[in-house]
Structures are given as C-alpha cells and as structure tokens.
N, C-alpha and C positions, 0 to 999 in steps of 0.2 A: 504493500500500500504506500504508495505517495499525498505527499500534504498536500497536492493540487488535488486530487481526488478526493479527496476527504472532506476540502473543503468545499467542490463542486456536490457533494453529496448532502452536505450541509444547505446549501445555498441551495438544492431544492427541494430540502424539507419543508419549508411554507407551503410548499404545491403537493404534500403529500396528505391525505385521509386517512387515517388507522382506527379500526375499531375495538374495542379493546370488550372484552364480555368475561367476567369472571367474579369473586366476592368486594366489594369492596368493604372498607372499614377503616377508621380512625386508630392513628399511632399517638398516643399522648407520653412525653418525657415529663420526668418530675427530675428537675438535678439540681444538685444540692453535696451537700458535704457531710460525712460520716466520720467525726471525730472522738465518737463516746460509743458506750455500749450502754443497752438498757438498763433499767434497775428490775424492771419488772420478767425481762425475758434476756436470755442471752443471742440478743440480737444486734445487729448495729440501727444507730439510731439519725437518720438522714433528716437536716437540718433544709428542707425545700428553698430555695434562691430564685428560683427562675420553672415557669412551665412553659411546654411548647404543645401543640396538637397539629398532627399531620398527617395527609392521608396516607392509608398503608393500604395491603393488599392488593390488588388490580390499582387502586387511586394511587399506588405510587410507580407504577406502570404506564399511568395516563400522565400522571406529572412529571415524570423524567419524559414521556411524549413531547407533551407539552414544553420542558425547557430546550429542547431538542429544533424546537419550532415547526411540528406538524399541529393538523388540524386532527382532532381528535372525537369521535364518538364513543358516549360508555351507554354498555348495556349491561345490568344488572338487577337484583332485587334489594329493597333496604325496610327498616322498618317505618314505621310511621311515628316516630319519636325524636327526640330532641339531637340524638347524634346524628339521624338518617337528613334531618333537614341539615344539621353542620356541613354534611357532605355535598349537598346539593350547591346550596350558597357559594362552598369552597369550589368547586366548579365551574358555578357559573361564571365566578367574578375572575376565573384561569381560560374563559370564553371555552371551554368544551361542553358539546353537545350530550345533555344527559335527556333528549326525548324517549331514549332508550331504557329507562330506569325506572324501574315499578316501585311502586309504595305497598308493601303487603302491611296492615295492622296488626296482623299476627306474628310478627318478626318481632327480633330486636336487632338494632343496628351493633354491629362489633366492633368492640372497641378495647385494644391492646394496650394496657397505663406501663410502662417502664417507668423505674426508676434508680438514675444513674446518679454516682458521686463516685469522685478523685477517674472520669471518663469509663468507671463498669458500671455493668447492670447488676442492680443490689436483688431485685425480684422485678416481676412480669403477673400483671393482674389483668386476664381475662374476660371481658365481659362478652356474651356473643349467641348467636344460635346457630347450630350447624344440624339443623335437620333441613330434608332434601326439601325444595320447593313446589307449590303445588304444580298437577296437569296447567292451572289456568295459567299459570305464571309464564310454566315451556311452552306453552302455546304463543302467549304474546312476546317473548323475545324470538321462538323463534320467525313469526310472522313479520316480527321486525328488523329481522336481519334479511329474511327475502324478499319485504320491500324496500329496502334500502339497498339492497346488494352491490346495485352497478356504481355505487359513489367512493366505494373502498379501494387501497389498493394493496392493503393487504388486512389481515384479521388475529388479534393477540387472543388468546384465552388465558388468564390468569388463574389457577385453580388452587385456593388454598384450602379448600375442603370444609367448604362453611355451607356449602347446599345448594350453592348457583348452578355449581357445572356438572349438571346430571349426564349419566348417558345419556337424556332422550336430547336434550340442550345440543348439545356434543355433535351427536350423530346428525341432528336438523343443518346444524352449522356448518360441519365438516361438506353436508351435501350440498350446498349452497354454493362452496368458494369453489370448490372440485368443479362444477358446472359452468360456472361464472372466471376460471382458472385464477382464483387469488390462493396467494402463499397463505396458509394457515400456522401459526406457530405456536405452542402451548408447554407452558410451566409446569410442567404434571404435579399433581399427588397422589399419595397411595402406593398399594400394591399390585393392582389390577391395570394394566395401561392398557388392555382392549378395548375400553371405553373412546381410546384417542386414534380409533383405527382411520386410516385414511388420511392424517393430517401429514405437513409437509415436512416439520419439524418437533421435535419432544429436545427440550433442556432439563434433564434432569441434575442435583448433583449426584456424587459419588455413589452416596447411601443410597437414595432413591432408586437409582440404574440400579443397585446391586440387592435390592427388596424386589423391584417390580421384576428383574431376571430370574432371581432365586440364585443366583450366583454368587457367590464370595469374591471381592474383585482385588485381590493380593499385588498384583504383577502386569505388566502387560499384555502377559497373553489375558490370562482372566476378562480384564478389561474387554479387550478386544471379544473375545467369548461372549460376555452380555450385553454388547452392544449389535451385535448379529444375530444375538437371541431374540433383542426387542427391533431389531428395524425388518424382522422376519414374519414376529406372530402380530406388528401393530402397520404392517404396510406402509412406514414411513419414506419418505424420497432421503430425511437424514436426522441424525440425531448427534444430539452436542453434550458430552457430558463434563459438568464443570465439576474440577478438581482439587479446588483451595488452593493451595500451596504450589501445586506442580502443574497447576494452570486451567486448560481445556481440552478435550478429544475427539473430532470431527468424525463421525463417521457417516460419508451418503452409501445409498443404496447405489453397487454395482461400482466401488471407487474406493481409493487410497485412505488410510486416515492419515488424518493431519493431527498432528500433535502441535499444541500452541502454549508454550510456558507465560506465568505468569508474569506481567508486568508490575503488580501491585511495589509501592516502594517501602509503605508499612501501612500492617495492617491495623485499624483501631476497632473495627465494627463489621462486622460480616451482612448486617440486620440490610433488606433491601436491595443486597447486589444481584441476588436473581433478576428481581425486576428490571433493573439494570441494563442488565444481558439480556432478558426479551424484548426491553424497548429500544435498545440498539440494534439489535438483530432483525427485529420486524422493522425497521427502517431501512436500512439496507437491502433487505429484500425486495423493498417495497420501490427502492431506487436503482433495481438490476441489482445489485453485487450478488456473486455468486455465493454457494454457502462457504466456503471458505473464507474469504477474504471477508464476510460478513461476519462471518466466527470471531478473526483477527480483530475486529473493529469491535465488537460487543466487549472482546479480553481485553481490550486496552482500555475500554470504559468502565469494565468491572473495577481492574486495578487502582483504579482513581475513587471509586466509588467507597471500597473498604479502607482508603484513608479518611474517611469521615464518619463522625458519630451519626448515632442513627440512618433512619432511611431517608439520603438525601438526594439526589439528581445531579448530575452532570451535564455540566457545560461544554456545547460546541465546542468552544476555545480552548478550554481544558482536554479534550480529546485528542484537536489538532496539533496541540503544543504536545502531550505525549509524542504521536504517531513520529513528528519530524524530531524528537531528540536527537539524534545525528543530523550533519552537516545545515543548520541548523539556520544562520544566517542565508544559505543559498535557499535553501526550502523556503522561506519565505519569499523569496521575488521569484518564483515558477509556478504560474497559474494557469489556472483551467481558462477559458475566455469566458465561460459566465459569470465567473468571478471577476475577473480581473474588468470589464466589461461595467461592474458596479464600482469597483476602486477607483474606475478613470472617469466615472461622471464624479463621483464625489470631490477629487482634484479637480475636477474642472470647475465646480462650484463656487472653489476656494480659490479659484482665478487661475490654476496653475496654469500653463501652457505645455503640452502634450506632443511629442516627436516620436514617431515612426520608421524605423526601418526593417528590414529583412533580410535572409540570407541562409545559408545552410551551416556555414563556420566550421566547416571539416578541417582539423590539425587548425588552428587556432593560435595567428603567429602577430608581429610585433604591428602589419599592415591591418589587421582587423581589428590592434587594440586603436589604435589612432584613427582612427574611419571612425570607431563607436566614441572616441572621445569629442572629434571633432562633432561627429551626430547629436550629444546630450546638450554642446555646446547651447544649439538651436530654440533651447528650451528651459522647462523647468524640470520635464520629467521624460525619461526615453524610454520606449517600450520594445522588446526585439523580437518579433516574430519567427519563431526558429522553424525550417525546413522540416516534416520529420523525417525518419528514414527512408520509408517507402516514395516520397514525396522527391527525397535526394538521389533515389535509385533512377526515378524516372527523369530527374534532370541531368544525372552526373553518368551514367551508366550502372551497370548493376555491382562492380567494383566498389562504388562509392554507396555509404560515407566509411571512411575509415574508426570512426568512433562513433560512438550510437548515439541515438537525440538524449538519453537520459542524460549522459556522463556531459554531451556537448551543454545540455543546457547549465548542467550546474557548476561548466566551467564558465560559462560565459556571465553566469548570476553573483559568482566569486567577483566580478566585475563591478570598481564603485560606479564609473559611470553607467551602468544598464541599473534600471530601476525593475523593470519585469519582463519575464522573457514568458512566453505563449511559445508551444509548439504547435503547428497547425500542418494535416496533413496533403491541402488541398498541390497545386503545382503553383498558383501566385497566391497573393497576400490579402485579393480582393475582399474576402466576406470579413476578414481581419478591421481592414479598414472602413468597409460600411460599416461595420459593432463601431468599434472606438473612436471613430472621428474625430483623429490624430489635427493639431492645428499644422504638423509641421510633418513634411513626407519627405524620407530621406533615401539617397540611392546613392552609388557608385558614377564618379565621374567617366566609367566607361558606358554609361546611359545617355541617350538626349533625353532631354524634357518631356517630347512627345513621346514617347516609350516607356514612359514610368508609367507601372500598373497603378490604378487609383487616382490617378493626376485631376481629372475630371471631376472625380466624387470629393477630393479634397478641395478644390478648390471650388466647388459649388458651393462651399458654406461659408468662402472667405479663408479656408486654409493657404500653405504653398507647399510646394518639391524647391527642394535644396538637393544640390547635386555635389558630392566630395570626392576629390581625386582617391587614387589610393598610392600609397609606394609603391615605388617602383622599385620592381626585382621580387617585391614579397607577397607569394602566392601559395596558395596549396599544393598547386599543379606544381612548381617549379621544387619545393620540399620533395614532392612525392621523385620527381623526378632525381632529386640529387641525392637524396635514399637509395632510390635504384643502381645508382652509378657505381657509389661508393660502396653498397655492397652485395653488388650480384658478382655471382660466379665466386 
C-alpha cells in the first residue's frame, strides 16, 4: 500500500454508503483514581473524576464509519427507554441515518458502565437484554434492507450476541447483497458460524476461529486447519482472523494466506479494535481494495486503535501517517490526482500561482535537476506529472524506463523544488491539465509553442507555456549510451 492510495481511498469515502445492522449499545467510562482500599470490603475504592458515554457495539462501528467520512445507515433494534433515545440523538446529531432502527418497549437498551483508574478497568457493569428479537422485528429490518438495497455499497453486520443478529436476520441479508453483489462482512459471535453462511467475509479473533472450528489453534499449521475448516462449512469468499500480538491471517477461498504482523506501537486497550477492523475493512471493500491489501489497511488501523483507552475511532490522518512511516517526506508530495486535484484549488484560493510540467525522468541526471529548478522558478508551487511505465514503454520503446515510476517518483519528490508529483498513465499530460489548471505550463526548449500539449486549455483561462532550454550534452539517451560503451564486451 502506498500513501497516495490510501489517501485517494480516503478522499472517497464521503461518496461511500455503509450499512451497518447488528446490536447496538452504550459504552459508559467512570475514571477516577484508586488510592485506598475499603473499610467495609476488601476492594479498591475508585474516587470518580470524570465520566464519558459512548456508543459501543455496532455504534462504534458506525462511528469509526463515520470519522472515516462515509455516509452511514444503522439498522437495529433498541429499547424504548432512556438509553435507547441517548442513542438515537447521538446519531443523529453524527448525521447517520437511523430510519432503520426499531423501538421495541419490551427491550432494554445495553449498556456497558467500565470503570477505569491509574488507565485499567477496575470492573465492567452490564446492563442489557440478549434475548432473540421478535418475527415482527426480522420482518421489518429485513424488509428494510431490500428496500433500500441498491443505495449501499457494501453491508457490516456487527454481532455481539444481544438478539439482533438472528439466523433468520442473517440469512434475509446475506440474500439481498448476494443478488444485489455487495460485499457482506461480519464480526461473528459464538460457536455456530452456519448462521453467517454465504457472507463475503467473517473477522473472527483467535479464540473465536478456534470455538466456532473446534480446533485448538497452537501453531501455524493448526491455524491454517481452522480457517479451511470455516471458509468450507460457512461458504465464505474469505476470512480474517485477528491475532493480538502477532497481528492478522488472511485466508480467501481458493488462494495464498497472507500473514500480516502487527503494527500496534503499544498497546493500552484492546476494548473496540474489532470494530475497528470491520469498519476499515468494509470501506475498502467498498472502494475496490482487494481483500488483502484491505486486511493490511484494517491492521494498520487496528494498531492505532489499541493505543487508546476505551472504544475510540481513528482518524484518516492517523492511518495515512502510519501506512507512509518510511521515506516519509517523499510520500507526502506523491498523489493520486483526486487528491492532489483538491490541494491545488485550495492553493489557488490562497492566491498561490500553480506551474506544470511533465516528462518520464528515466536515470534522473544534473539537466533534469535544473529544467525542474528553472520550472518552480515560474511560480509559487510546481506540480510534475510523471510518465508511468506503461505510458514510457509506448513513448521510449519497450527497453525503456530503466527504473520504475514508483522508485522515479520518489526520487524526483526527494526534490525541494517539485512540490507534487502525479503519475498518470495516459501518453500526454492532457486530462492532467484540464483537472489542475496549472497558471503556468512548462516544456522543454526543444518544443515550439505550438506543440505544447494543453497550450490552448491553458491559456483559455488567462494561463501561459514557458519554454526552458535544457543542457547540453545531458540526456538519458546519451548516459545510456556511455554505459554501453564503457562496459560492453
């Protein structure tokens, strides 16, 4: 995974729909400090400072959605009580669509009180109902998921075994996305994972995989054993099993596993990293990523995730800044064009003045650094459109390029004067230049004027083409060629 990817992933989560269906329920913290022991019991005795209330179970699936920046639908049941409207409220006022949320009066809303001092949990006070929901209830969620069907584009199930996510729930669901072809992805509970037959994905942890297999999971092979056991008898396309400490293990139907070690840096809280990893993971689904490289993205959010108390949510930015911890400086000035696309109107906003050029910059020598110095000159900010491979094969022959667009771009990013390099695969720079409408188009003095792609489009808005000599003698063609000389034969 690259930070231009990650971050074009991000940039269109606003355009993405998730529906999320599973228990929800309130996280309440009481923290406080335990300096004394009781008189009355030999307990510790927690001096309350501070309370928090937050949503937990599926709601905190929906709210790492939500800081994620998709657009979110929940479907669930809650009760008709004083915690089930907290929930609703907290909802609304995070703009997710809870049309999908029934009000049973025979419920109670669930609600999990922790209370922590010196960053543990002292106890964990339960309040909740976990008996199955009625016929009328599976009726109306599911009749609301196949009328809504075609606005999703993908579907979480969150199942903490409070009553929502019955088999008949399940199976209504599962048939819906299967029809409609949305990724289904689900948090299992239990022992029984027949109930999740047909879905696209099951994240179980360790424990889980190794209940609902009947397997004991010691070792690799083991491992591998109960994850062929359930992606066998549950018809999955793949299954992800997280593994605390030693990270994640990919396994699709009919393909390699991927073993993904953890990122985490330290951990404080485990509480909420599932949800985590389903709502990163049903995002990237949701935006193409395959399941691996969607595994890799969920693991790098998890690890962030267990550096924080309680169940908290991660930030885009927090993710991207993971992903790029090497070469770290370059990674940020090499973007996607839809990104990069939104950075150069906001510079332009700011009054910047915006230079354009292009090229393929195979072997990368002292004429290409002085071409791009003289080019930033023109401006405030220089953007370089880098050739990709495929793109250099069809202009240079199939020889060329000698070093690949990845390694080209992030030497030319190492560059102060290049502010951001776009690799684009087309043969010119054109749809480059419609996006960005660059004030200042910059070419090679072996160009006329009339020759420069875009000349036209730039200067229809009041832009110009600047034309720059290059040195002479200093070429790629002429390196390649004195490489040859000096050591053939």
């Amino acid at each position: 995974m690259e930070r231009k990817d990650v971050e074009s992933l991000f940039n269109r989560a606003k355009n993405v729909r998730v529906l999320v269906v599973g228990d929800l329920m309130l996280d309440e913290y009481l923290w406080g400090k335990a300096e004394r022991i009781s008189p009355e019991a030999p307990v510790q005795v927690v001096e309350v400072t501070r309370e928090d209330v937050r949503l937990g179970g599926a709601g905190n699936v929906i709210n790492n959605l939500v800081a994620l920046g998709c657009k979110v639908t929940a479907s669930s049941v809650i009760g008709g009580d004083d915690n089930g409207m907290h929930l609703q409220h907290a909802f609304t006022g995070k703009g997710v669509d809870v049309s999908g949320v029934f009000e049973d009066p025979m419920r109670s809303t669930s609600k999990k009180t922790r209370v922590v001092a010196a960053n543990q949990q002292i106890v964990r006070i339960d309040r909740e109902t976990k008996d199955s929901i009625s016929a009328e209830f599976e009726d109306r969620i599911i009749e609301f998921v196949k009328a809504r069907e075609n606005e999703f584009q993908v579907i979480l199930v969150s199942d903490y075994a409070k009553g929502v996510v019955t088999p008949r729930i399940l199976a209504g669901i599962i048939a819906v996305a299967r029809r409609v072809n949305l990724p289904v992805a689900i948090d299992p509970k239990g022992n029984d994972y027949i109930k999740y037959r047909g879905a696209s994905i099951l994240t179980p942890n360790r424990k889980e995989a190794e209940i609902a297999a009947g397997i004991a999971i010691i070792d690799e092979v083991s491992l591998k054993e109960a994850a062929r056991t359930l992606l066998g008898q549950v018809e999955l396309d793949a299954i992800l099993i997280t593994r605390s400490e030693k990270g994640m293990s990919l396994f699709p139907r009919g393909g390699e596993e991927v073993h993904i070690p953890t990122v985490a840096r330290e951990v404080y809280d485990v509480t909420g990293a599932g949800d985590t990893v389903l709502a990163v993971l049903g995002l990237a689904l949701a935006c193409g990523m395959d399941y691996a490289d969607a595994a890799r993205l969920a693991n790098v959010a998890a690890g962030i995730a267990v550096g924080k108390i309680g169940t908290s949510t991660v930030a885009p930015a927090e993710i991207i800044d993971a992903v790029s911890h090497g070469h770290r400086d370059c990674d940020t000035k090499i973007k996607n064009l839809d990104v990069l696309a939104a950075i150069v109107e906001g510079e332009k906003r700011k009054g910047k003045k915006i230079v354009f050029t292009n090229g393929c910059f195979d072997l990368l020598h002292a004429g290409h650094v002085k071409y791009l110095q003289k080019a930033r000159s023109f401006g405030d900010l220089l953007v370089l459109g880098l050739n990709s491979d495929a793109s250099v094969r069809r202009l240079k022959g199939e020889k060329r390029p000698l070093i690949g667009e990845a390694e080209r771009a992030h030497i030319l990013a190492a560059l102060d004067c290049v502010d951001y390099v776009v690799i684009f695969p087309e043969d010119t720079p054109m749809k480059l230049i419609e996006t960005l409408q660059p004030s200042v188009l910059v070419k090679g003095g072996d160009y006329t004027p009339a020759g420069v792609v875009g000349k036209e489009v730039v200067e229809s808005y009041g832009g110009c083409v600047e034309l720059v000599d290059f040195v002479d003698g200093k070429s790629t063609t002429n390196i390649i060629e004195k490489i040859l000389k000096n050591y053939a034969g």
